[in-house]
C-alpha positions in Angstrom: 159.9 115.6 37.9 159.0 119.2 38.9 159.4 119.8 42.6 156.1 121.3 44.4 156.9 124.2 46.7 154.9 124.0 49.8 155.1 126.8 51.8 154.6 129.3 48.6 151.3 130.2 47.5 150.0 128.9 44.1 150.6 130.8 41.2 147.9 134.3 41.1 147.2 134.6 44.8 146.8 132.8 47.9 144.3 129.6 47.4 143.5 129.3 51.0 139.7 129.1 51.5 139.3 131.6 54.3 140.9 134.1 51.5 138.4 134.0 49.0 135.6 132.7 51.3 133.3 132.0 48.8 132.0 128.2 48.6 132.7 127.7 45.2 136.6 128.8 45.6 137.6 126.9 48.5 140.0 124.8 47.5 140.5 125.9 44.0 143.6 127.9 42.3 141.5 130.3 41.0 138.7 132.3 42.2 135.3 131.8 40.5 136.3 127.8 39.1 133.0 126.6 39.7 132.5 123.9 41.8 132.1 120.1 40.5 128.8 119.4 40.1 126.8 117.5 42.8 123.9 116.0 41.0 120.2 116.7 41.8 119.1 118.5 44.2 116.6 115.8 45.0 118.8 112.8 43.6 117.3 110.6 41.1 114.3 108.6 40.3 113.0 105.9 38.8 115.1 104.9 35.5 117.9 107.1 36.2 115.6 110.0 36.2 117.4 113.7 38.0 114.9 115.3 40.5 116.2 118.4 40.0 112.9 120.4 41.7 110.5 119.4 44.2 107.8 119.3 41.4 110.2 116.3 40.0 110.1 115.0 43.3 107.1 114.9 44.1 105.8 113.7 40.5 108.1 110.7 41.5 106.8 110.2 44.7 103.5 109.8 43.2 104.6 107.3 40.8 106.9 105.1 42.9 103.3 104.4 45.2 101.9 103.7 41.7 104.5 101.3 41.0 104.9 99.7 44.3 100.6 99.4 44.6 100.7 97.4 41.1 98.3 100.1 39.5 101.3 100.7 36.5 99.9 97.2 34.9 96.7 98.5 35.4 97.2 101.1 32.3 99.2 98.7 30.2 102.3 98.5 29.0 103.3 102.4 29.2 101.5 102.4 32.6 100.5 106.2 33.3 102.3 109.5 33.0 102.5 112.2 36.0 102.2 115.5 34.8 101.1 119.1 36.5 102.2 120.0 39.5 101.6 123.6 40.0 100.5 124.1 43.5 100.7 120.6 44.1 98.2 119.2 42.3 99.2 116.3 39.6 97.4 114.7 37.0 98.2 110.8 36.4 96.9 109.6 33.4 96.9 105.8 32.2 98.0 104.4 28.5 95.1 104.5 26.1 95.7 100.9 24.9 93.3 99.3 28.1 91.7 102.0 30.1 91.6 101.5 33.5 88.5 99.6 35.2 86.9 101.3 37.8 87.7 98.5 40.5 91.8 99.3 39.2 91.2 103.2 39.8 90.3 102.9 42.8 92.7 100.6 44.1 95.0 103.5 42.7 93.0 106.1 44.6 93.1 104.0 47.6 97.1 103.8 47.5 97.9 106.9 47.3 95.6 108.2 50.1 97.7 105.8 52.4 100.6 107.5 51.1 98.9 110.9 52.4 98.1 112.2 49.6 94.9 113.3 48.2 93.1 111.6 45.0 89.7 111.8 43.1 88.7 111.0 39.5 89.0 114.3 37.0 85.6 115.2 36.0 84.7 113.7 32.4 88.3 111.3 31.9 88.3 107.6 33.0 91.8 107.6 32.7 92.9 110.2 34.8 93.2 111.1 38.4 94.2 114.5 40.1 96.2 114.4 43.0 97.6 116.1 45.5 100.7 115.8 47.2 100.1 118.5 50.0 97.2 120.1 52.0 95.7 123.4 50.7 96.4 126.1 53.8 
C-alpha cells in the first residue's frame, strides 16, 4: 500500500482552496477540473423532467395545477402540452382525440387563476388557452 504524505502538497501545486480561489477548484488537484455536476437549476418535474430555465419551470408550474385540478383527463389520454413562454406567456393546448368542452375549459381557466396566474381562451382554437405566469409591468 502506498503511504499518503500529509503535510506535502499534492503533486503540481498547492490544492488548498484559498490558493486557487476559484469555486470550481476548491478542493480539486488540479486547477480548472470542473466541478461535479449539480442537476437543474430548478430541479425536476413531472416524469423526471430537468428544469433547467425558469421557462421549464414555469411551463411546469402550469401543468402540475393542470394535473392536480383534473383538467389533464379533460384532453384525453395525452392530456395537453405547455409550450411558449416568451415573456411569460404560455400556450396549453389539449389532445385532439376529445376536444375539450367548454364547462372543462373553464374549470381549467378557473384553476389556474387561483394559482395566480392569468388565463383566457386563444382567439379562434377551442383547444387552447394562453396563460400567463406573471404580471405585465
Amino acid at each position: 500500500m502506498a503511504k499518503i504524505w500529509r503535510d506535502r502538497p499534492a503533486a503540481g501545486g498547492d490544492d488548498r482552496s484559498a490558493v486557487h480561489g476559484a469555486p470550481h477548484t476548491t478542493g480539486s488537484r488540479s486547477p480548472g477540473t470542473p466541478k461535479p455536476d449539480e442537476g437543474p437549476t430548478y430541479g425536476w418535474g413531472s416524469g423526471g423532467r430537468p428544469l433547467w430555465s425558469e421557462r421549464d419551470r414555469d411551463a411546469e408550474r402550469i401543468g402540475a395545477v393542470l394535473r392536480r385540478s383534473g383538467c389533464a383527463a379533460t384532453g384525453g389520454d395525452d392530456g395537453f402540452a405547455v409550450e411558449g413562454g416568451h415573456d411569460g406567456v404560455f400556450l396549453v393546448t389539449f389532445a385532439e382525440r376529445r376536444p375539450p368542452t367548454a364547462d372543462g375549459m373553464a374549470a381549467c381557466v378557473r384553476a389556474l387563476v387561483r394559482a395566480g396566474m392569468s388565463a383566457e381562451p386563444q382567439p379562434g382554437d377551442a383547444r387552447t388557452l394562453r396563460v400567463r405566469t406573471r404580471t405585465v409591468g
